[in-house]
N, C-alpha and C positions, 0 to 999 in steps of 0.2 A: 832406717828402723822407725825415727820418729815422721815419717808421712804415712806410714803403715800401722800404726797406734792411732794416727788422726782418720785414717780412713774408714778404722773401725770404730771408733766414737764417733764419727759424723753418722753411718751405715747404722750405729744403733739409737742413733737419736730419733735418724728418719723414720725408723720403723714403730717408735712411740706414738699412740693417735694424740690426738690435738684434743681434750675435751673441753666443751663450752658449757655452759647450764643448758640443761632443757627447759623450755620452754614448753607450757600448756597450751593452747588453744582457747579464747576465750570470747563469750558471745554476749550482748546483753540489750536488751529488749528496754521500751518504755517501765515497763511494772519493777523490772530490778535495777534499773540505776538507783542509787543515793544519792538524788540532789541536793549541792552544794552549797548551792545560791540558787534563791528564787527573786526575779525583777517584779518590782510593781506592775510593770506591763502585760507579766505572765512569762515571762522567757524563764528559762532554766539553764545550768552548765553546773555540770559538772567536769572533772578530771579524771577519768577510768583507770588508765596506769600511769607508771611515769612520773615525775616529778618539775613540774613548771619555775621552778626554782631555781634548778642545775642545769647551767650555761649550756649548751651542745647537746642536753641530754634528749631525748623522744618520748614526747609523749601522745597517750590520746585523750581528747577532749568531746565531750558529746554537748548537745547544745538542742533545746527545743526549744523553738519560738514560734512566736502567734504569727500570721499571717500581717503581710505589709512591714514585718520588722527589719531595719536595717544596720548594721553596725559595720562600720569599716575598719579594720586595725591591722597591725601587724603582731610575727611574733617576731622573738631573738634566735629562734632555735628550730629543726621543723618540728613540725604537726599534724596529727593523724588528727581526724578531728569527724566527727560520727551526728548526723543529724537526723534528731529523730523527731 
């Protein structure tokens, strides 16, 4: 009797969907980023989503730079990372 109680608690759990947030779609051009920092050299970066902060977390980074700029680094975490 009790593997037939558990069968139909397992049978009703499985048929519960899974929900996750949705998530929008999102696009962003030179004119609308907020840049965050601006270098004397001219470069730019911003942070689009995501938070650089939180160990494992994902984010995206966008980055405009002049021509000839070069910067080597790492991150801790991955990175989507958008150059415009």
């Amino acid at each position: 009797m009790h593997w037939l109680i558990a069968i139909i608690i397992n049978l009703a759990l499985l048929t519960v969907p899974a929900t996750e947030p949705t998530k929008t779609a999102q696009a962003w051009d030179a004119k609308s980023i907020t840049w965050q920092k601006t270098d004397a050299d001219g470069s730019k970066w911003a942070v689009l989503e995501g938070r650089t902060d939180v160990p494992g977390e994902a984010f995206t980074y966008a980055a405009f730079v002049p021509a000839g700029f070069h910067d080597f680094h790492s991150h801790g975490s991955d990175a989507r990372v958008a150059v415009v």
